[in-house]
C-alpha positions as CSV (number, residue, x, y, z in Angstrom):
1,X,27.7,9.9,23.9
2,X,29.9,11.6,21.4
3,X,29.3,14.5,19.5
4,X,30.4,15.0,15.8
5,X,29.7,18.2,13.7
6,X,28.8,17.2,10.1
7,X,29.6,19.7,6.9
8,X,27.1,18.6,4.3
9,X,25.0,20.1,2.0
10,X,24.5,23.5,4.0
11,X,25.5,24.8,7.3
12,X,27.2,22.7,10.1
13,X,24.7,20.4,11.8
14,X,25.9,18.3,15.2
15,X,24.7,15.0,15.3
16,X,25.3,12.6,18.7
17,X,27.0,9.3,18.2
18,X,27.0,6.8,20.8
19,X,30.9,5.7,21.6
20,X,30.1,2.0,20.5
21,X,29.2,4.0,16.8
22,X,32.2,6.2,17.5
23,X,34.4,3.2,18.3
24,X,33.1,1.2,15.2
25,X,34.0,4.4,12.6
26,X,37.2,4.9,13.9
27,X,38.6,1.1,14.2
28,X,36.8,-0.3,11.9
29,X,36.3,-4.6,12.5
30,X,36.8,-7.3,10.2
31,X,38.3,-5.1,7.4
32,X,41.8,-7.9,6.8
33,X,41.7,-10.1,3.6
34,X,40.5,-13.4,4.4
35,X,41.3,-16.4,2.8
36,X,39.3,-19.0,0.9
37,X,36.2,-16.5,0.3
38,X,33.8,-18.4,-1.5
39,X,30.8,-15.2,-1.5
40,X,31.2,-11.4,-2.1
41,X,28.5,-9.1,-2.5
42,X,28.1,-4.8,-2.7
43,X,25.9,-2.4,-2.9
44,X,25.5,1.2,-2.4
45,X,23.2,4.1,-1.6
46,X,21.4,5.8,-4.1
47,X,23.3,8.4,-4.6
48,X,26.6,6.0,-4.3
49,X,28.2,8.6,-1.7
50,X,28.4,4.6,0.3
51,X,29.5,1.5,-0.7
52,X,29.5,-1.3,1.4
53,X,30.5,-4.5,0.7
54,X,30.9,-7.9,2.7
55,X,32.9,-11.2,1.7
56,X,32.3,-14.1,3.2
57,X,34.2,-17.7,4.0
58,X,31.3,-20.0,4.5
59,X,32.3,-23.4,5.9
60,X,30.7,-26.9,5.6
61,X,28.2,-26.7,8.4
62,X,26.6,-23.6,6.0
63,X,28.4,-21.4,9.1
64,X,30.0,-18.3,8.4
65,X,33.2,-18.7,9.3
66,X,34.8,-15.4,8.4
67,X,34.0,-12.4,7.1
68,X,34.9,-8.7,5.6
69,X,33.5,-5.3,5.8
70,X,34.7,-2.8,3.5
71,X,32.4,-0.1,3.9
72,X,33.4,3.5,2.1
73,X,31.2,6.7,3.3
74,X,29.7,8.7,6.4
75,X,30.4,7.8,10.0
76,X,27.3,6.3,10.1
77,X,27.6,3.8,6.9
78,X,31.1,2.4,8.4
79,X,29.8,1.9,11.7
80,X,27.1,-0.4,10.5
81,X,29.4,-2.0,8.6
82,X,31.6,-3.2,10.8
83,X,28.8,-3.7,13.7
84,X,27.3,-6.0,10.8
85,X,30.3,-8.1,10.2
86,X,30.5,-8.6,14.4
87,X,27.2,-9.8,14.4
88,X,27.1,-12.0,11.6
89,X,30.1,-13.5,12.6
90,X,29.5,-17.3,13.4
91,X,25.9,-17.6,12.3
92,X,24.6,-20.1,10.2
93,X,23.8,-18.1,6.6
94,X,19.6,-18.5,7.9
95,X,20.6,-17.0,11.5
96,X,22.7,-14.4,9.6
97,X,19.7,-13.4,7.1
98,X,17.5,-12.6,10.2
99,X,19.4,-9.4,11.5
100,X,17.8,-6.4,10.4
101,X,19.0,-3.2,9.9
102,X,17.0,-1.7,13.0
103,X,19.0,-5.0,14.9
104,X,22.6,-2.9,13.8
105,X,21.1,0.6,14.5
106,X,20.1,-0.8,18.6
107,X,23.5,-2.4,18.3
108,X,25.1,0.9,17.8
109,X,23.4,2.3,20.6
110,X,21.4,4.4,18.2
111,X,22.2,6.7,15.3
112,X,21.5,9.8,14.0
113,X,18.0,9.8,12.5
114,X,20.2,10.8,9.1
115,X,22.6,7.8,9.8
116,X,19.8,4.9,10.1
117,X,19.1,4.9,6.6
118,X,22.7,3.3,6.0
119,X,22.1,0.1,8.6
120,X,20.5,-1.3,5.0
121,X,23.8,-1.6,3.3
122,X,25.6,-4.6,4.9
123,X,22.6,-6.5,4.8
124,X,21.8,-6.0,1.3
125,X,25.3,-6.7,0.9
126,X,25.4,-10.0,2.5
127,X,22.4,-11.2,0.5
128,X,24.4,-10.5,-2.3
129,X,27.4,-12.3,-1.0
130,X,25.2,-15.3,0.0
131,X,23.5,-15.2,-3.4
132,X,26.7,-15.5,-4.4
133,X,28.2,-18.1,-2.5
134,X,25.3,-20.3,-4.1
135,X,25.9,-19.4,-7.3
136,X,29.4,-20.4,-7.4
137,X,28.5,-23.7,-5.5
138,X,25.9,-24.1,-8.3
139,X,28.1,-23.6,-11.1
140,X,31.5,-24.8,-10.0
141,X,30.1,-28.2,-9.0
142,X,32.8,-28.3,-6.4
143,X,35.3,-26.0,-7.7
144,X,36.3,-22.9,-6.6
145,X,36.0,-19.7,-8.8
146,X,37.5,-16.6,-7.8
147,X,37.2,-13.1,-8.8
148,X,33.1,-12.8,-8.8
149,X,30.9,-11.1,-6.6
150,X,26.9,-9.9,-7.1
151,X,25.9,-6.1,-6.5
152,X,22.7,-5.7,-5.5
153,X,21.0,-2.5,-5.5
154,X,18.4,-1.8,-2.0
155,X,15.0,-2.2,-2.3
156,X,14.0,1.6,-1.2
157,X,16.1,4.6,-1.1
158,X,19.2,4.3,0.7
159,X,19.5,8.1,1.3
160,X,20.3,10.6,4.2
161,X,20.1,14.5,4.3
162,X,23.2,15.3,5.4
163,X,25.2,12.3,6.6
């Protein structure tokens, strides 16, 4: 376990941070362009201090065969992000919708309880992009279109103390 002090709203707090969180912050995964994305969706907290957002190259068997995190905020937002993008990685856009945000938190190794909040983001982020990647199959008819995404705000409060 890692240990980070934290200089937010009020006096230094020290929150523990497993080393896979600690590894995910630092070196980031999945963050290169990717060609031939064909869904992009964002969102962000409530406050917009994070942004995450995740494209995606799905391929003909409805497979996701690449994808991109680019996650801007706390440790703990960036982390999830680019645990997300590992996990989803592969799946088939149903397997992918199944991971929850309490899947990335155990993934992690844990969080701080002010952290867990931001495990929503790349999964609201990837409904987006999926929404997306059937909107442009809808209205394309085949074509590509380039340049689009869907932002999609969380259901709940997306929200930390002091993250």
């Amino acid at each position: 376990m890692s240990t980070c002090t934290a200089h937010a709203n009020g006096p230094s707090t020290i929150e523990t941070y497993s080393d896979v969180a600690v590894q995910h912050f630092m070196s980031p995964r999945n963050t290169a362009r990717i060609e031939g994305v064909n869904g992009k969706g964002c969102t962000s907290s409530e406050s917009l201090d994070n942004f995450s957002q995740i494209s995606i190259r799905v391929g003909p068997s409805d497979r996701i065969d690449a994808v991109r995190s680019r996650t801007v905020g706390c440790a703990a937002a960036v982390a999830c992000g680019s645990r997300f993008s590992e996990m989803v990685k592969g799946l088939s856009l149903s397997e992918a919708t199944k991971i929850t945000p309490e899947n990335i938190v155990q993934s992690l190794g844990g969080l701080p309880a002010s952290g867990t909040c931001y495990a929503r983001l790349p999964v609201v982020a990837l409904q987006a992009a999926i929404e997306d990647y059937h909107d442009r199959a809808r209205l394309a008819h085949g074509r590509k279109q380039r340049n689009t995404f869907v932002y999609r705000r969380p259901s709940g409060p997306v929200q930390a103390q002091a993250c």
